[in-house]
MIKOL-226842 format. One line per 2 residues: their letters; for each residue x, y, z of N, C-alpha, C. Coordinates in pm, 1 decimal, m for minus. Layout:
% residues N
A) X,Y,Z,X,Y,Z,X,Y,Z  ...
END
This chain:
% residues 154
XX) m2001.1,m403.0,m178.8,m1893.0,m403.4,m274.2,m1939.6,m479.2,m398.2  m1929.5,m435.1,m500.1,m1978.2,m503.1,m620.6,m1854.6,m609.5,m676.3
XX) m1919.0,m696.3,m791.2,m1854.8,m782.4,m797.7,m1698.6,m726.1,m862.7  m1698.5,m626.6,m915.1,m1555.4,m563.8,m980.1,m1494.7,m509.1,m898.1
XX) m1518.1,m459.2,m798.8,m1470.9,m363.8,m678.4,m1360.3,m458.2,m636.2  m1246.5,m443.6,m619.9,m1106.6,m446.0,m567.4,m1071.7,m449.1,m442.8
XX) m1028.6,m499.0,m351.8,m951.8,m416.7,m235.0,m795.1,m415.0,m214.9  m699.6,m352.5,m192.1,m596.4,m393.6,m179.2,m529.5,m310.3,m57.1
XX) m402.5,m343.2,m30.3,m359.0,m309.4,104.7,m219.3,m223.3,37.3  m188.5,m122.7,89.5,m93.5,m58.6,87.9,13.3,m3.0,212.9
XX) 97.8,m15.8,219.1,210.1,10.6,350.4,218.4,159.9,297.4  263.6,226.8,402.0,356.1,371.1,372.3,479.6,354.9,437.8
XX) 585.9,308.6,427.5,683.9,270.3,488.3,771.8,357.2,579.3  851.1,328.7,693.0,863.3,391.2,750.4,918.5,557.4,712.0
XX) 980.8,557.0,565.1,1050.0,624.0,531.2,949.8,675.8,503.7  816.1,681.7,456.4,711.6,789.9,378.3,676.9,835.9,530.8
XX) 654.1,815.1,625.7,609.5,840.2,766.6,745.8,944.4,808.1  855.9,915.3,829.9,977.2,1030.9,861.4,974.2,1118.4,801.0
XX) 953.3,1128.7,660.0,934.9,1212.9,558.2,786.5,1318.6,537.5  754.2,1277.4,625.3,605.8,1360.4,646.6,513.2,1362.4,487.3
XX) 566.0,1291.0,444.6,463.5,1216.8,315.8,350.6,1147.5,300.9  330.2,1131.9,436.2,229.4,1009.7,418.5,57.0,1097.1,328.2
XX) 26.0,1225.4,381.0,m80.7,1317.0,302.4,m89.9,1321.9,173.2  95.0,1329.4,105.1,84.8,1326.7,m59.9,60.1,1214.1,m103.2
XX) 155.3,1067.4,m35.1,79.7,951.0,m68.4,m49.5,929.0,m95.1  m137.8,931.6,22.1,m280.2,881.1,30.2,m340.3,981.9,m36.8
XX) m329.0,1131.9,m75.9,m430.8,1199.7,m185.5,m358.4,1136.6,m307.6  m271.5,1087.8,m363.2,m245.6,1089.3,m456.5,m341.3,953.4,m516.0
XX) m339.8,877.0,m392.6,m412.0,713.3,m448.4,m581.7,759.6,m437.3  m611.9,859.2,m347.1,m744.7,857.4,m356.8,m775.7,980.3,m480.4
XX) m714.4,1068.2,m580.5,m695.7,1098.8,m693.0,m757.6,1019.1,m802.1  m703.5,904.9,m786.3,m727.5,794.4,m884.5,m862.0,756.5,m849.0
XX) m953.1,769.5,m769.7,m1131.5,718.2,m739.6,m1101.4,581.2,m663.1  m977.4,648.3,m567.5,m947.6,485.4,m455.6,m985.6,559.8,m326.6
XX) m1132.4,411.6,m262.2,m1147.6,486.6,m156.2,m1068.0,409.6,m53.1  m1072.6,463.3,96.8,m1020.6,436.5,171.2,m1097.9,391.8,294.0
XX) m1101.0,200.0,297.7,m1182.6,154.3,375.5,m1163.3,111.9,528.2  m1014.3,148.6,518.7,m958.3,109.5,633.6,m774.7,143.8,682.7
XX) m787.6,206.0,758.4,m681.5,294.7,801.5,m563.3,312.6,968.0  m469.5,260.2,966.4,m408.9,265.2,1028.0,m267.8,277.6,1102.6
XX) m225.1,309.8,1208.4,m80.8,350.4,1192.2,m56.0,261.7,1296.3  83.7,201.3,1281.4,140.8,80.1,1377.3,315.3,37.3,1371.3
XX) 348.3,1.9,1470.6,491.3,m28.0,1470.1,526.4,m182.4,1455.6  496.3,m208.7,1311.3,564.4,m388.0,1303.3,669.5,m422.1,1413.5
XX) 636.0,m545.8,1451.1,737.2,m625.7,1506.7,805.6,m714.3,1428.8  911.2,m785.0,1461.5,974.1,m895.6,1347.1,906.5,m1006.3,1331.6
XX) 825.2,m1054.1,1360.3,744.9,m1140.0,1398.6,673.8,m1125.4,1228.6  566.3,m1011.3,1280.8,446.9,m940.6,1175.0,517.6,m934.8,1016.5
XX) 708.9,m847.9,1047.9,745.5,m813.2,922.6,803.4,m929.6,855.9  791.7,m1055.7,954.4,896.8,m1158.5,866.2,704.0,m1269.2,822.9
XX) 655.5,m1236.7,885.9,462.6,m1252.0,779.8,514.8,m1203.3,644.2  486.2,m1052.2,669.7,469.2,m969.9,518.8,547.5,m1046.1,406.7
XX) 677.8,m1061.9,435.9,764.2,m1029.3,384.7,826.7,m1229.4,355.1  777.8,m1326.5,398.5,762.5,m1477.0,389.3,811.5,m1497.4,242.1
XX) 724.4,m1423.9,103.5,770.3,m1439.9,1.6,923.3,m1411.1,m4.4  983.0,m1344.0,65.3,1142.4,m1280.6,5.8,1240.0,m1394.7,142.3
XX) 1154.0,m1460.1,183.7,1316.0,m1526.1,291.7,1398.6,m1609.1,297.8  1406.2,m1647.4,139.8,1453.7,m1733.0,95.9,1591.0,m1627.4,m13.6
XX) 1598.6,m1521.1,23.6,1636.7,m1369.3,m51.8,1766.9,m1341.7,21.0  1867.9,m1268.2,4.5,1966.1,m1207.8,53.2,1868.4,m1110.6,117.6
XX) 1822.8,m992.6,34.6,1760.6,m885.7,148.5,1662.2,m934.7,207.7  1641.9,m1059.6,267.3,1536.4,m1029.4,380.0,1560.2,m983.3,482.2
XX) 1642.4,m1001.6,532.1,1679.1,m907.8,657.0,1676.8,m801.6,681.9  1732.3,m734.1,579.0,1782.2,m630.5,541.9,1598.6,m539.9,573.2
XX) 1499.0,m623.7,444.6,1340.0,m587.8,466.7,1270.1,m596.9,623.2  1308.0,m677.8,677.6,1278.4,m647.9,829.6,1312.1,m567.5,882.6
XX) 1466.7,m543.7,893.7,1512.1,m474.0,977.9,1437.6,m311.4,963.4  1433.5,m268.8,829.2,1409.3,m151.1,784.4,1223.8,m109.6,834.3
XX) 1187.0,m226.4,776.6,978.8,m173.8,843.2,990.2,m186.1,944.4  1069.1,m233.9,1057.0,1068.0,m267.7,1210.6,1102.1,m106.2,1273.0
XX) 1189.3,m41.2,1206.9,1261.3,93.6,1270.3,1195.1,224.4,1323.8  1023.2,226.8,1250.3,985.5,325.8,1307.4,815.2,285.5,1220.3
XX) 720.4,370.7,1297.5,580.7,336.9,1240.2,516.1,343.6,1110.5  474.3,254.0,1075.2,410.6,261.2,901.9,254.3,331.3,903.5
XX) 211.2,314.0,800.9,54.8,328.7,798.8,m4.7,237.4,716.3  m99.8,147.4,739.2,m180.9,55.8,685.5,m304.2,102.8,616.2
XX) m361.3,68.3,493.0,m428.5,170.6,443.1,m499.2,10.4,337.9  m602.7,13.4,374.6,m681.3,m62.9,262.6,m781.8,15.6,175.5
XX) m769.4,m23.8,43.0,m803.2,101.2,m74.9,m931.3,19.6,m111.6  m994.1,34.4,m170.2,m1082.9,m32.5,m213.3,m1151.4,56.9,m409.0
XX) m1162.6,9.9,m522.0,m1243.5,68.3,m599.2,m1181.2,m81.2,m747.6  m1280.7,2.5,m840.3,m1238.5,m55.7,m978.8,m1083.9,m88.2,m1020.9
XX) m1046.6,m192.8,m1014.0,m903.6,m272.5,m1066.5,m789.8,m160.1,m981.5  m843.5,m155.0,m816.9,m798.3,m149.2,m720.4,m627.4,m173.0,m732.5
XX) m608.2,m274.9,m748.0,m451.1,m367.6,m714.9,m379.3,m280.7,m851.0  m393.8,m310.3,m950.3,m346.0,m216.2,m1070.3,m341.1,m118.8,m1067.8
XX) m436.1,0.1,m998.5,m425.4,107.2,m1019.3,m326.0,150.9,m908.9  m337.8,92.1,m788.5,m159.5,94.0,m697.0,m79.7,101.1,m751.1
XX) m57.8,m12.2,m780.8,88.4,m15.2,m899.3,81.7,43.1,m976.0  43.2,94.9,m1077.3,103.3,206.5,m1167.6,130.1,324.8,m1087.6
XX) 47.6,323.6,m972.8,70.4,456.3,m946.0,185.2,489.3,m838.2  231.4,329.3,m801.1,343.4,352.4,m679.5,463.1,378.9,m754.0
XX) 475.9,326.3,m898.4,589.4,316.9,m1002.4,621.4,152.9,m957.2  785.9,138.2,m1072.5,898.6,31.6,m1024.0,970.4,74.6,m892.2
XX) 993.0,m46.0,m815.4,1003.0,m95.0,m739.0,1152.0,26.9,m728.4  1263.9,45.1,m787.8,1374.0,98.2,m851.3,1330.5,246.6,m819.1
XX) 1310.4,372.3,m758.4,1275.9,484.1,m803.7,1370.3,512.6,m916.6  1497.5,521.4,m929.6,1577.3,552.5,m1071.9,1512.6,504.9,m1164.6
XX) 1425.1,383.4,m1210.6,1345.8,329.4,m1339.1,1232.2,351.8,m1324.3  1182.7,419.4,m1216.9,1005.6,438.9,m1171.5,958.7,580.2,m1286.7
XX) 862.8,586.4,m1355.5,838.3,715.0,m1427.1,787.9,833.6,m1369.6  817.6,964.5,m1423.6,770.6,1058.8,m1336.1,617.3,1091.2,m1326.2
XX) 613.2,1104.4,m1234.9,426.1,1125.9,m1242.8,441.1,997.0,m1106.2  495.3,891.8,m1100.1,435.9,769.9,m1018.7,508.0,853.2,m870.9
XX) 447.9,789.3,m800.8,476.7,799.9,m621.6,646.6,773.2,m614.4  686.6,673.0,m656.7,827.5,662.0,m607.3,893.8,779.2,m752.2
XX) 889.1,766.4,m875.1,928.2,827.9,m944.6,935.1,996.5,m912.3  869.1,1060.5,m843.1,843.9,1173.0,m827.1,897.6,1188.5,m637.6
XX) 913.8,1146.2,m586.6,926.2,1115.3,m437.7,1028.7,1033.2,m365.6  1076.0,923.9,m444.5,1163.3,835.4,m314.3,1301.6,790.4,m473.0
XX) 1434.4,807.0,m373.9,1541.7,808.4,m430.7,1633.6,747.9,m455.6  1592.9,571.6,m374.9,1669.9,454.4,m429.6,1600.9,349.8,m333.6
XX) 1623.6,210.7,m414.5,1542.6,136.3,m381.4,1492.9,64.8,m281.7  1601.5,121.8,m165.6,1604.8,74.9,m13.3,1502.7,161.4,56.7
XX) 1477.0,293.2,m35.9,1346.8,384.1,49.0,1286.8,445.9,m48.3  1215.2,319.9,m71.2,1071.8,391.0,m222.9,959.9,373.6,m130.2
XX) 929.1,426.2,1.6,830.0,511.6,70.6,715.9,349.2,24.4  688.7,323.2,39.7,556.8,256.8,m9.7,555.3,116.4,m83.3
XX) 438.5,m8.3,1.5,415.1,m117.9,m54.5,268.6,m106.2,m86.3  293.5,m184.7,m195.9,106.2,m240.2,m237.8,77.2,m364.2,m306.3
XX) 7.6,m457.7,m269.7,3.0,m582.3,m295.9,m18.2,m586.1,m404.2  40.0,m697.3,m506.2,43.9,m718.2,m651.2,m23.5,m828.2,m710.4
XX) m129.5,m888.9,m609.5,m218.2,m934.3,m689.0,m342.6,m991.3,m594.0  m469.3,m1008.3,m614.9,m594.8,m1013.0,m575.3,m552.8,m1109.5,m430.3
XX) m474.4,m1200.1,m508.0,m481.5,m1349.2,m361.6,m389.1,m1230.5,m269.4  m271.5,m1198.7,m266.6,m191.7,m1170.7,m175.2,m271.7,m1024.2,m115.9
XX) m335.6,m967.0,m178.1,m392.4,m865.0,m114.3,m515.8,m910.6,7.8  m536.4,m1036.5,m66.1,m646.1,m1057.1,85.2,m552.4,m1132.0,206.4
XX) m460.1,m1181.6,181.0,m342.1,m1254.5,277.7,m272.9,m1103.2,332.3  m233.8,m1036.9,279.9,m166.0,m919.5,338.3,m294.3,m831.0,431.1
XX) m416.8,m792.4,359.8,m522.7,m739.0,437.5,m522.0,m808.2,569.9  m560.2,m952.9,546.2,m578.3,m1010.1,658.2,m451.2,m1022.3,780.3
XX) m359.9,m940.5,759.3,m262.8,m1000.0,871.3,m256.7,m829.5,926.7  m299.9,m748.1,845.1,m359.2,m585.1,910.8,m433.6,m550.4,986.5
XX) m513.4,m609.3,945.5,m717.0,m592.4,1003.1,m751.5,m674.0,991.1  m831.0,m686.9,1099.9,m956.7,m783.9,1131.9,m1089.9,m759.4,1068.6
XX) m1175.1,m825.8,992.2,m1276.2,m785.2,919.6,m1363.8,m683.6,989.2  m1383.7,m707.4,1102.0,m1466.3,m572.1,1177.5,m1382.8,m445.8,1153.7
XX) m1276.9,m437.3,1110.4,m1171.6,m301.8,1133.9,m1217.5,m223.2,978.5  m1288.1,m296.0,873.7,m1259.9,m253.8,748.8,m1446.6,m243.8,713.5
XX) m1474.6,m117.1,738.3,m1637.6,m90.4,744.2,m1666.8,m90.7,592.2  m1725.7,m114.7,552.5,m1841.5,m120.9,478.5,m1916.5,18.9,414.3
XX) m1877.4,151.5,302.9,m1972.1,259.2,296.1,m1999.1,268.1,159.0  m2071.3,326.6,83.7,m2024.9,386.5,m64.8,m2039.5,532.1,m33.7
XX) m1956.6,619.5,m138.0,m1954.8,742.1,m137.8,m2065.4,796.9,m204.4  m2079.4,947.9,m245.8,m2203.2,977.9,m331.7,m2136.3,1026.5,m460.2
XX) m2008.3,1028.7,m450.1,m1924.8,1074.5,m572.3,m1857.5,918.2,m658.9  m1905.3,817.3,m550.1,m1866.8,686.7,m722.9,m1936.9,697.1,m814.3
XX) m2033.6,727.2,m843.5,m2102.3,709.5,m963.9,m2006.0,831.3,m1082.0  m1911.6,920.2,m1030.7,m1879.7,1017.9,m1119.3,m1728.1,959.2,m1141.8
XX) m1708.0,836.4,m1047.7,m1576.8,762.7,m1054.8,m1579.9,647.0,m1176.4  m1670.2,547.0,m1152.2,m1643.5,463.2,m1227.9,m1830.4,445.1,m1313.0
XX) m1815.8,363.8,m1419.1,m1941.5,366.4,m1486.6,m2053.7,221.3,m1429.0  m1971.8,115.1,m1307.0,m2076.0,99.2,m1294.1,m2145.5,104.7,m1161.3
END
């Protein structure tokens, strides 16, 4: 991984998983020249979702955020490429699908803010704290493709 190379962690929430979305999700992020270093599907416990979710429990909806990733299986997906964490976010939209723009994942896909299909960590530190409570470093291999060089310039 070079020194610019990114990694970040993305949920597909249970609602992108019921919705049989999870295929448009993940081509849409690997579209952008995001590869995919590590991949998995799992049923949070409250335990795991009240981890994730530590920043908000001091929140009216925390509960509300447990209860909902606890209900049925997500997919864990660590991305890896050039300004990685940014290029998630623009591409998941606002948090809001009604204020998310069209073209983004929730803007084009999910219909209010209790089921915008999809998390992705919003900044370098929390993406390695969120990675790490996914996968275990052996879980997240190590490859380059033969098509980065047509991805990014360096």
């Amino acid at each position: 991984m070079s020194a610019d190379t990114q990694r970040t962690l993305v949920l597909i929430k249970p609602d992108g998983v019921q919705r049989g979305l999870v295929g448009a999700i993940i081509s849409r992020l690997e579209a952008r020249g995001l590869k995919i270093v590590a991949m998995k599907m799992l049923q949070m416990d409250r335990e795991m979702a009240s981890q994730h979710y530590d920043v908000h429990r001091q929140r009216p909806f925390f509960q509300g955020l447990v209860e909902f990733i606890t209900t049925s299986p997500i997919i864990a997906v660590v991305l890896e490429g050039s300004n990685a964490v940014e290029l998630v976010r623009r591409s998941m939209g606002t948090t809001d699908p009604v204020q998310a723009e069209p073209g983004t994942i929730r803007g084009d896909l999910a219909v209010e803010i209790g089921r915008n299909l999809i998390h992705g960590s919003d900044s370098l530190e929390t993406a390695a704290t969120e990675i790490s409570l996914f996968f275990k470093s052996e879980e997240i291999p190590g490859y380059t493709r033969s098509v980065e060089p047509w991805i990014t310039e360096s």
